[in-house]
Structure formats: C-alpha cells, structure tokens
GUZA-178245 format. One record per residue (C-alpha): chain; x negated, y, z negated. Coordinates in steps of 0.05 Angstrom, whole numbers, always signed. Each point is the difference from the previous one (the first is absolute). Layout:
REM GUZA-178245
+--------+--------+--------+--------+
: cadena :     xx :     yy :     zz :
+--------+--------+--------+--------+
:      A :      X :      Y :      Z :
...
+--------+--------+--------+--------+
REM end
This chain:
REM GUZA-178245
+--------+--------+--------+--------+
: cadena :     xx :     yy :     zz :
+--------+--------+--------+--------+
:      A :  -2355 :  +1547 :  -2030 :
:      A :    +57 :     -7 :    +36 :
:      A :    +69 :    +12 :    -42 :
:      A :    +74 :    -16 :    +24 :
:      A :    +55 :    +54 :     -7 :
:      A :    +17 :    -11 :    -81 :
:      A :    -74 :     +8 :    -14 :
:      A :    -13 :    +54 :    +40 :
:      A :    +52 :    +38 :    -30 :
:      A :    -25 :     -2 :    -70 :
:      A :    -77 :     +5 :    +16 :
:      A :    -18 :    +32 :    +68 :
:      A :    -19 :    +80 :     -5 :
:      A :     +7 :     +3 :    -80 :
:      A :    -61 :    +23 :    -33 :
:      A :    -17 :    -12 :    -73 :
:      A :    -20 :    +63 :    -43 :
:      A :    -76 :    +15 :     -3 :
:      A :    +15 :    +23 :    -66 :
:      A :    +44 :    -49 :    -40 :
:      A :     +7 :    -59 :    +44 :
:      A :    +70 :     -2 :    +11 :
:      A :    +32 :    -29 :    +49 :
:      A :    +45 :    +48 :    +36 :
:      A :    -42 :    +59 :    +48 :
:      A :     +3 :    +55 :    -47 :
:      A :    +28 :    +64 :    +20 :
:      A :    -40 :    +56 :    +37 :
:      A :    +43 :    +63 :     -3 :
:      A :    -56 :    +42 :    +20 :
:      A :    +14 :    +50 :    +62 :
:      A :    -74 :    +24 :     -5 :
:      A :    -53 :    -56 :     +4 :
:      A :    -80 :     +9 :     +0 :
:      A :    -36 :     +0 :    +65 :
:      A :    -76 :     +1 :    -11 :
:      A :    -24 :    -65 :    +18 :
:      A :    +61 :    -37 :    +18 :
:      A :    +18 :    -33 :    +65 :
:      A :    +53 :    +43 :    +24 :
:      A :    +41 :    +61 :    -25 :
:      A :    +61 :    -34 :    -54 :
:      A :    +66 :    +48 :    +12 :
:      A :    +63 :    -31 :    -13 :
:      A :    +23 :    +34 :    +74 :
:      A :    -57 :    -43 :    +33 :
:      A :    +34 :    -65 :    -32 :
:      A :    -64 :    -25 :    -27 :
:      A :    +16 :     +5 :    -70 :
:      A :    -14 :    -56 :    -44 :
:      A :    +81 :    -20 :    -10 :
:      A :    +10 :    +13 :    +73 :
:      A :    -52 :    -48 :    +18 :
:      A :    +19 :    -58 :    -48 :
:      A :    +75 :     +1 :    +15 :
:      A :    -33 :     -3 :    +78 :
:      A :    -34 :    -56 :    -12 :
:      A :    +53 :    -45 :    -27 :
:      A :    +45 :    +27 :    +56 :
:      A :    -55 :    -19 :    +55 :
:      A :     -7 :    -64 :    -32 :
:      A :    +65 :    -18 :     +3 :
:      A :    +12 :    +18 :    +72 :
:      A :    -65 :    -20 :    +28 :
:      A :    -23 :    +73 :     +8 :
:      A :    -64 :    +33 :    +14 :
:      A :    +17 :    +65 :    -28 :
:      A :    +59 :    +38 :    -25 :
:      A :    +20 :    +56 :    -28 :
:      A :    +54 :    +27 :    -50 :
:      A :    +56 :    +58 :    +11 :
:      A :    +54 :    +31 :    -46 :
:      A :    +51 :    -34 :    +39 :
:      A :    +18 :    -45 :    +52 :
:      A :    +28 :    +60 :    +53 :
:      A :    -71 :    +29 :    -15 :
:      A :    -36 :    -69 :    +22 :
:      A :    +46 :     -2 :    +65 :
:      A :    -12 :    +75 :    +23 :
:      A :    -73 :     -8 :    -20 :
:      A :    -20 :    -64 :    +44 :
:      A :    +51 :    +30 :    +62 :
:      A :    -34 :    +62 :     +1 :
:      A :    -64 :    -22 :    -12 :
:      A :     +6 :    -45 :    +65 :
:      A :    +46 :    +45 :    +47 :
:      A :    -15 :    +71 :    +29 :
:      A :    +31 :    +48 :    +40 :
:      A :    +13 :    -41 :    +70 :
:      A :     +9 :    -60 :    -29 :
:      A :    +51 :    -43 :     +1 :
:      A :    +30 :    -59 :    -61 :
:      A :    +38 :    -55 :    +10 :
:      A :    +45 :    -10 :    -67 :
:      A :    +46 :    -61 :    -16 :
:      A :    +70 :    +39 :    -11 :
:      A :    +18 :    -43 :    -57 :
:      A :    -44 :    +28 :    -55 :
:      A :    +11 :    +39 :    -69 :
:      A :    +37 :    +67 :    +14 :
:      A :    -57 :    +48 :    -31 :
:      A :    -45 :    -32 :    +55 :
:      A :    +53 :     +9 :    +55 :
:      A :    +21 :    +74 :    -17 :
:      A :    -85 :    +20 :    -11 :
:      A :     -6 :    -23 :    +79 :
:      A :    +59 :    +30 :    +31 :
:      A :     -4 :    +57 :    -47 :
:      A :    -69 :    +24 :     +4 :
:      A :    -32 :    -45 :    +61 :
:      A :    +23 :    +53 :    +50 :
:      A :    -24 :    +58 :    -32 :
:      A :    -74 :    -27 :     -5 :
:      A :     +9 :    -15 :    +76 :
:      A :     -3 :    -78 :    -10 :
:      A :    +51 :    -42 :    +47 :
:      A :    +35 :    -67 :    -31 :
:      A :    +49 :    -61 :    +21 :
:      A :    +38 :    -32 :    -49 :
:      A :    +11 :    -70 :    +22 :
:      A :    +25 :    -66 :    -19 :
:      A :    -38 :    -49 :    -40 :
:      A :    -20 :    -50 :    +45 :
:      A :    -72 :     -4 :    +37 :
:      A :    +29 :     +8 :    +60 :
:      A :    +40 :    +65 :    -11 :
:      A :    -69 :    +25 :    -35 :
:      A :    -43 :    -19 :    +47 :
:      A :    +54 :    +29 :    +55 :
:      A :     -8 :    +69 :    -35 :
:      A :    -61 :    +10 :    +13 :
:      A :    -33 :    +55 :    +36 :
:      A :    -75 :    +15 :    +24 :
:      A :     -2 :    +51 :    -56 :
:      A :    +25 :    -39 :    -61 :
:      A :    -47 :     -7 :    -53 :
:      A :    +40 :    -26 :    -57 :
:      A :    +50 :    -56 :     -7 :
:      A :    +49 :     -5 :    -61 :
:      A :    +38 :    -55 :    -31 :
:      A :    +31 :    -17 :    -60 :
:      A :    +22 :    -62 :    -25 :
:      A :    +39 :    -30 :    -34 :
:      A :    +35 :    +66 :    +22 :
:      A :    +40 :    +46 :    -44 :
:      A :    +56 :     -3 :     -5 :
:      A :    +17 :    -56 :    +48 :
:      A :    -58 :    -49 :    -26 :
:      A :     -9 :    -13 :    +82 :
:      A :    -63 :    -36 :     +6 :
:      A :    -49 :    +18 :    +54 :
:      A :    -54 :    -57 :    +20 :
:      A :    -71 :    +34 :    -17 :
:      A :    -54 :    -41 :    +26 :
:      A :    +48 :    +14 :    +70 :
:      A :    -11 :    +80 :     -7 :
:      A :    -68 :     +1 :    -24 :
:      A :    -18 :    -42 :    +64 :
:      A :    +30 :    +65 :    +36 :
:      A :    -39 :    +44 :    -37 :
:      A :    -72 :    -37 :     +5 :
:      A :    +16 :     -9 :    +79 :
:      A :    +19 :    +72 :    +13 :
:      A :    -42 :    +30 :    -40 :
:      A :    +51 :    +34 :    -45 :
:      A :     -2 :     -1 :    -79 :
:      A :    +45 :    -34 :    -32 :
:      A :    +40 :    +17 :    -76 :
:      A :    +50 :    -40 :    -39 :
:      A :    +50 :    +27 :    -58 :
:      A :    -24 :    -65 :    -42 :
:      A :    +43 :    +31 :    -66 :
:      A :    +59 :    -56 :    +12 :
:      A :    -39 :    -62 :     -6 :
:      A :    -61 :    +30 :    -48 :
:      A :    -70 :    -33 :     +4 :
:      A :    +30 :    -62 :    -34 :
:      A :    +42 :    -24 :    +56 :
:      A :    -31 :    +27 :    +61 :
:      A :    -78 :    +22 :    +22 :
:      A :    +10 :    +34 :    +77 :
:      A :    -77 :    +12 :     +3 :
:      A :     -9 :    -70 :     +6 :
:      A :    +42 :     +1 :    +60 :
:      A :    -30 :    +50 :    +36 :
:      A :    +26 :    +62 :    -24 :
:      A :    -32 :    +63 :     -7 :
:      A :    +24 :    +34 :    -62 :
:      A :    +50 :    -19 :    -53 :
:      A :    +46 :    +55 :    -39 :
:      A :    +23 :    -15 :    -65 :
:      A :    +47 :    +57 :    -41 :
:      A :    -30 :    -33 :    -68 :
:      A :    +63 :    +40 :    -30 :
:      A :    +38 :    -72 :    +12 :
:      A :    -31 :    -62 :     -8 :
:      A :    -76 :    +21 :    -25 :
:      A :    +24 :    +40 :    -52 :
:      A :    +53 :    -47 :    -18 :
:      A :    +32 :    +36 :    -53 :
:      A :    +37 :    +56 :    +32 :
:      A :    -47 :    +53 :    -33 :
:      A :    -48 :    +16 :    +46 :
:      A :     -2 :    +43 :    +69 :
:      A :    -56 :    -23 :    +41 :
:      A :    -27 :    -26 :    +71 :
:      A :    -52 :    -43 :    +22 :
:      A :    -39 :    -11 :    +82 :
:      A :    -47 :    -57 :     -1 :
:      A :    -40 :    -29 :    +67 :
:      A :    -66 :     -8 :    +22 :
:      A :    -49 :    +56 :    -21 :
:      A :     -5 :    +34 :    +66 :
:      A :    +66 :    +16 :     -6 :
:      A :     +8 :    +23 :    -59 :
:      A :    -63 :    +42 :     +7 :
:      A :    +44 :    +40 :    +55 :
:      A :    +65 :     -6 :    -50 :
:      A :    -40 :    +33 :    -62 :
:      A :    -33 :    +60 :    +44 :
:      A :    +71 :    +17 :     +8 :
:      A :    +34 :    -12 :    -64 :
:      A :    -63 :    +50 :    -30 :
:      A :    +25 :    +51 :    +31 :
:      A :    +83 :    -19 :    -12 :
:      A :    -18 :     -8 :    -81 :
:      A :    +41 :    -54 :    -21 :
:      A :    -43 :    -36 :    -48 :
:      A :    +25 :    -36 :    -57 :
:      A :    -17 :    +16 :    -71 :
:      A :    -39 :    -42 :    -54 :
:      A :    +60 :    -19 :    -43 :
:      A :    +37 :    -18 :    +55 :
:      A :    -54 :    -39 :    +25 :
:      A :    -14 :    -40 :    -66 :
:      A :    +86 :    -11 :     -3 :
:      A :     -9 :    -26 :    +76 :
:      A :    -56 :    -49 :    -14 :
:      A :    +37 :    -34 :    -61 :
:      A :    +66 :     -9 :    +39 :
:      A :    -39 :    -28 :    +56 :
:      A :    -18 :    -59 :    -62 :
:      A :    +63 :    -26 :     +6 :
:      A :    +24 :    +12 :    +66 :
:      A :    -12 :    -71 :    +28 :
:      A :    +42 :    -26 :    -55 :
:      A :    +54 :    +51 :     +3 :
:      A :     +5 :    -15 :    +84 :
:      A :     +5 :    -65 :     -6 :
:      A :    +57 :    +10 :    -47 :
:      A :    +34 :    +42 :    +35 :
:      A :     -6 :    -36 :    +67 :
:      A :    +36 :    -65 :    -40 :
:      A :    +57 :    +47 :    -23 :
:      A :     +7 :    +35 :    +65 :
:      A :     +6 :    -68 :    +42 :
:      A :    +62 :    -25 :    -57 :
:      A :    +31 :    +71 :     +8 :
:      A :     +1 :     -2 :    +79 :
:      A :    +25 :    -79 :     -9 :
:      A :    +54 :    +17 :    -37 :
:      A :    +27 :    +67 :    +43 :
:      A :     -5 :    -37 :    +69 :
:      A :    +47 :    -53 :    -34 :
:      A :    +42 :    +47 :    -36 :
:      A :    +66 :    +23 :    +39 :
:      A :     -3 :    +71 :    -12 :
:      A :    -57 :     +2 :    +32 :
:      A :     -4 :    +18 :    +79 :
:      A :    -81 :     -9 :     +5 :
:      A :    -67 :     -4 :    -36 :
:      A :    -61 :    +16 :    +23 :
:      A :    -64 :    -37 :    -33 :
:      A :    -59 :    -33 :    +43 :
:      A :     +7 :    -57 :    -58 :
:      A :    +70 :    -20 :    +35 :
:      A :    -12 :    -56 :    +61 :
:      A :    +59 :    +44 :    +29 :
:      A :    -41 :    +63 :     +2 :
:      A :    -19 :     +6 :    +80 :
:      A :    -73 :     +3 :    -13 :
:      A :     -7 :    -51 :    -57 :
:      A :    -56 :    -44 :    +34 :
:      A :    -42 :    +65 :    +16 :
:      A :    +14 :    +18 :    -78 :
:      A :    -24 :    -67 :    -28 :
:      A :    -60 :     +0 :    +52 :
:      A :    -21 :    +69 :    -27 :
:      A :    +21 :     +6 :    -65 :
:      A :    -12 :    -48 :    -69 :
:      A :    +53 :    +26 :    -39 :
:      A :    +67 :    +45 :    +27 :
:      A :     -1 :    +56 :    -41 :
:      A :    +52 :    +20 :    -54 :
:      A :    +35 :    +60 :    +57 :
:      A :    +68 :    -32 :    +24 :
:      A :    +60 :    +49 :    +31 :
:      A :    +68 :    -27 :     +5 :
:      A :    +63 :    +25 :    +29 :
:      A :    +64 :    -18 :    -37 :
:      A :    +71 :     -5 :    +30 :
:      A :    +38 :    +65 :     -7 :
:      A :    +57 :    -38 :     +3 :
:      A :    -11 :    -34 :    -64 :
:      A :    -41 :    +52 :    -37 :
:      A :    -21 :    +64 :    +21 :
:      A :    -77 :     +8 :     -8 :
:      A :    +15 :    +66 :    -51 :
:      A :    +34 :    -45 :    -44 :
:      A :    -46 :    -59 :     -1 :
:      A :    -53 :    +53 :    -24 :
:      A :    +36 :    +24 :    -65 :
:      A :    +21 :    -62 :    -17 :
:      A :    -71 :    -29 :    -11 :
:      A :    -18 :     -3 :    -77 :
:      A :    -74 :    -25 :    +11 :
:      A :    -30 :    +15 :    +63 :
:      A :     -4 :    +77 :    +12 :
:      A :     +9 :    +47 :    +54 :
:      A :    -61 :    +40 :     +9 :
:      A :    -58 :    +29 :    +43 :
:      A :    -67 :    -37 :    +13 :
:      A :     -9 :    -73 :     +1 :
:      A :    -46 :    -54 :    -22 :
:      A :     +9 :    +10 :    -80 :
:      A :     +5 :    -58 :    -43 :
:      A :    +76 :    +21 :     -4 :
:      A :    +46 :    -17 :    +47 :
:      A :    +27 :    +64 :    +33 :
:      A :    +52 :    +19 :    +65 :
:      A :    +16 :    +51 :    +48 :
:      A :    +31 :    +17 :    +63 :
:      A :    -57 :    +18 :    +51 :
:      A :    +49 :    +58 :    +32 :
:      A :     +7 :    +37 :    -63 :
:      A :    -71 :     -5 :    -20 :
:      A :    -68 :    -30 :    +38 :
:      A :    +32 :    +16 :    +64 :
:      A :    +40 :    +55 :    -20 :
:      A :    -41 :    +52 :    +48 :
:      A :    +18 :    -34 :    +56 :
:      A :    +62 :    +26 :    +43 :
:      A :    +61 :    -47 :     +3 :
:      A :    -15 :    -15 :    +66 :
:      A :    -75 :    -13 :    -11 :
:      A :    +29 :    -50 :    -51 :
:      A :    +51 :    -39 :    +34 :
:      A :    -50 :     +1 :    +65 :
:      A :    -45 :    -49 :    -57 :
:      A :    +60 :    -39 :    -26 :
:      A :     -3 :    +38 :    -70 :
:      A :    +75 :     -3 :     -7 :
:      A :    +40 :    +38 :    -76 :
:      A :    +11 :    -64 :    -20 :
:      A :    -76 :    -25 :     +2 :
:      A :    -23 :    -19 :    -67 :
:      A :    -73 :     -7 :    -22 :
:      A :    -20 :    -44 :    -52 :
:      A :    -66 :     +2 :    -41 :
:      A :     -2 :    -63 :    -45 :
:      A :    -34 :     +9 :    -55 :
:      A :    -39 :    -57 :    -59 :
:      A :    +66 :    -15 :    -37 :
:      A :    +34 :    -73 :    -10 :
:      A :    +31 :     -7 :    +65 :
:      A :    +66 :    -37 :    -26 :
:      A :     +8 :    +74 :    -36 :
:      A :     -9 :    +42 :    +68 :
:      A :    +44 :    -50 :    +34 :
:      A :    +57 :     -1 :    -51 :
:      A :     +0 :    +82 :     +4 :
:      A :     +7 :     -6 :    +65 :
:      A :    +57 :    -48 :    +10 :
:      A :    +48 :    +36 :    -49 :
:      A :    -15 :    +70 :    +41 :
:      A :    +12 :    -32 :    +60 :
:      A :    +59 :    -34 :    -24 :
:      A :    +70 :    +43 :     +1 :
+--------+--------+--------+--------+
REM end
C-alpha cells in the first residue's frame, strides 16, 4: 500500500504487541537474545534489535530507503558512513559550509588516519572541480548550517554516478518531510535525529539510510565502532517520528513569517532562509525541497542593537543548544555549533559574532514574532 508522509509517520515500522495487541512496538530491553533457531544473531551492537529495526523502517519509508541503520548520535552517523567509505590513500571532497562537529572530525582526525580532503564551495562545479582520481566520497549538506546555503542535489549526485564516487548528504536541516536526496541520486543521507526526528529536544541520536549495499558496508563498520542505540530510546524515537510531519510543516509556516518579517525589519542587515525569493538559490530550493525548513540565521545591525542584547531581551524564544524542538530556541553559531573552529576558519565561511541562528519551533507565530520585535526594538 502505498502511504504519503502523514501516514507513514504514524504506521510504517510500528509493530503491535504479540501479547496484548497494543498498538505502539513494545519495548525490548533485552541485551541477551536467544539464538537457536533464529535467522541471525539479535545484539543490540549489530543494530538488529527489534526497536532498532522498527524506528528503521519508518525512517526508510520516509526517505525512500532500502536500509538504514540507527546511532547514538548524529557525529556518530557522520564518522561511521566517512570511514566506512574512505581508507588510508583516499581522498574526500567536503562542502565547507557544513555543521562545525562535522568540519572539526575531518580536519581534526582525517590526517591522522592518512585520508586527504578539499573543502569546497557548494556549487557542482566547485565539487566536481575537486575532484581527484582517488576520491571516493563526496559530501554535502544542505540547507547548510549555519548559512542555510542551498546546494542543487540531483547536480552532485550526477557527479558522483559519472565518476564513480559515493555520494552523502547532511539531510538533518530539511528532515524527511521536506526533502528525499535518494530520489535524486544520492547515495546516502545523514540525519542527527537529535533535531528534527526526535523533535522534542530529549533525545541524542543519528540516523544513515541508502540503498542496502551501502549500508551493508556502513553497518560492518559501525559493529566494530559500537554506537548502537538503546531500546528506550528507540521506542521514544519511533513515537516522535508520529508526529514529525505535522510538527515540520508547522514549523516551516512559522519559519517563512519569521524570515518575512526580519528581512523587512530595519534592524536587520540580512536573513538567510531558502523560503525568501531573495535567497540566491531560491529556485534550486523550491525545485528540491517541498517545504523550507524551520532553520533561519539573521544578522542584526550593531548599530541599532548589539546581537548580546537582542538575546537577553527575548522573554519567549530561548537561547540554547540543539535545534529542531517544538520550542523555538537561538544561538550564535561562533559561541556554540561552530565554536571549534578557529576565527579564521570562521570568517573564511562567513560565520561572522554577530550571526544568529534561529530554530522555530510549533508555537503561535504572532507570539514568536511579537518577542521578537520588542528585543529587537531599543
């Protein structure tokens, strides 16, 4: 039967209990599992456990997946897939504008496993320009954090099917809801379900999904790197993914009247949202994308009000860690998800002091946008 997104959210991958008949997949705690006459050996470290499968399933269902598997975070998913594809010799081709835990894992420990990397623009062509007879993995994210730059995908998974060279995509920005890259080509898609899958800014988790060849290399690897996700988790992961389509599309209306009213507002020197038809890569975004996400930054004029002060003068939104919650929460990328990058390393991406992030979360958007104007206000 063929389900669209709401649907699959609520019934793909959930099992009902043998025992009772209820209908949420019960919870298997169990670390030790019988193995006479079963298919294959259950371990929660071989992610084959009866929560890590269903939450898999919905995932896969959702992105158009073959296979998947689960981590116990999102920086576990990204190391997991790039060193399950890349050896010693090798050589990745990264998109520069991507979350700082991603950036500071390749130029921190890249080297020392004797793996060679570009960081380059977004566009195909600086990708495609990149790349060298020994690259075997190309990496994108997009919409990009913190900068919500927007990199076409069917464009670099083109590259990637022609040269031979897998491709990956940091998919956490847009979640399943508003964007599927495997149907454009791509390889693998990332999620950190900390944000968006989880929802609810209580769980720390990761997710790679792709076609099962793939992910058959990805899970030899994470087996023997161990980070599996636990049954409770698991079931908590599955019943936020319920409600994810509706939270998304609630956030991406919010987001769009937030970024609406900062590009018009004159304390404002620039937003940065995909949703905008000033954004530079709005037709690639509508092309690629069904909804635009609820990530916005925003620089505000220092001249007007200092970016310290427009923080502690909010009252409803928050600033905080993480994103994709169903509360609205804010931070400055140089203090915190970019905060291991050098100054330099920084300004070389455009991550300026002043840059502001903006989660936007499920509340009434006329109370998010009146918090806003009176902390933006002198």
């Amino acid at each position: 039967m063929i389900m669209q997104k709401n649907t699959q959210c609520v019934h793909s991958g959930s099992r009902v209990d043998p025992a009772t008949g209820g209908l949420n997949t019960p919870v298997y705690p169990s670390s030790a599992f019988r193995y006479l006459d079963t298919a294959e050996n259950i371990y929660p470290r071989y992610y084959n456990t009866p929560n890590q499968k269903a939450v898999v399933e919905k995932l896969c269902a959702l992105e158009g997946a073959e296979d998947g598997i689960l981590f116990s975070s999102g920086m576990a998913a990204v190391s997991t897939v790039m060193l399950a594809f890349l050896n010693s010799g090798d050589h990745a081709v990264i998109q520069k504008d991507i979350y700082g835990g991603t950036h500071h894992f390749v130029t921190a420990d890249f080297m020392r496993f004797g793996i060679d990397f570009t960081f380059t623009g977004n566009s195909a062509a600086e990708i495609e320009a990149a790349v060298r007879s020994n690259t075997r993995l190309i990496y994108i994210e997009t919409p990009s954090n913190p900068l919500l730059l927007i990199t076409d995908i069917q464009a670099v998974a083109d590259i990637g099917r022609r040269r031979g060279i897998v491709t990956a995509i940091d998919n956490t920005f847009a979640s399943p809801i508003n964007q599927n890259p495997l149907s454009l080509g791509i390889d693998i898609v990332i999620h950190s379900g900390t944000k968006y899958i989880g929802g609810h800014s209580d769980l720390c988790c990761g997710a790679a999904l792709g076609r099962a060849t793939h992910l058959a290399r990805i899970k030899s690897t994470a087996v023997n790197f161990g980070g599996s996700l636990n049954a409770l988790t698991c079931y908590l992961l599955e019943r936020s993914l319920k409600t994810l389509a509706v939270r998304v599309e609630r956030q991406n209306a919010n987001a769009m009247a937030i970024a609406e009213f900062l590009e018009r507002h004159p304390a404002v020197r620039r937003v940065n949202y995909p949703g905008l038809e000033s954004h530079p890569a709005y037709a690639v975004a509508r092309r690629q994308m069904w909804g635009f996400g609820g990530m916005l930054s925003f620089e505000v004029d220092a001249h007007r009000v200092t970016s310290a002060s427009f923080l502690r003068r909010l009252k409803l939104v928050t600033p905080a860690l993480s994103l994709g919650g169903v509360e609205t929460i804010i931070c400055a990328p140089a203090a915190t998800s970019h905060a291991k990058l050098t100054p330099a390393e920084r300004a070389q991406l455009g991550i300026s002091e002043g840059l502001l992030r903006l989660s936007v979360g499920i509340e009434d958007a006329e109370d998010l946008l009146a918090d806003i104007a009176q902390a933006l206000s002198r």
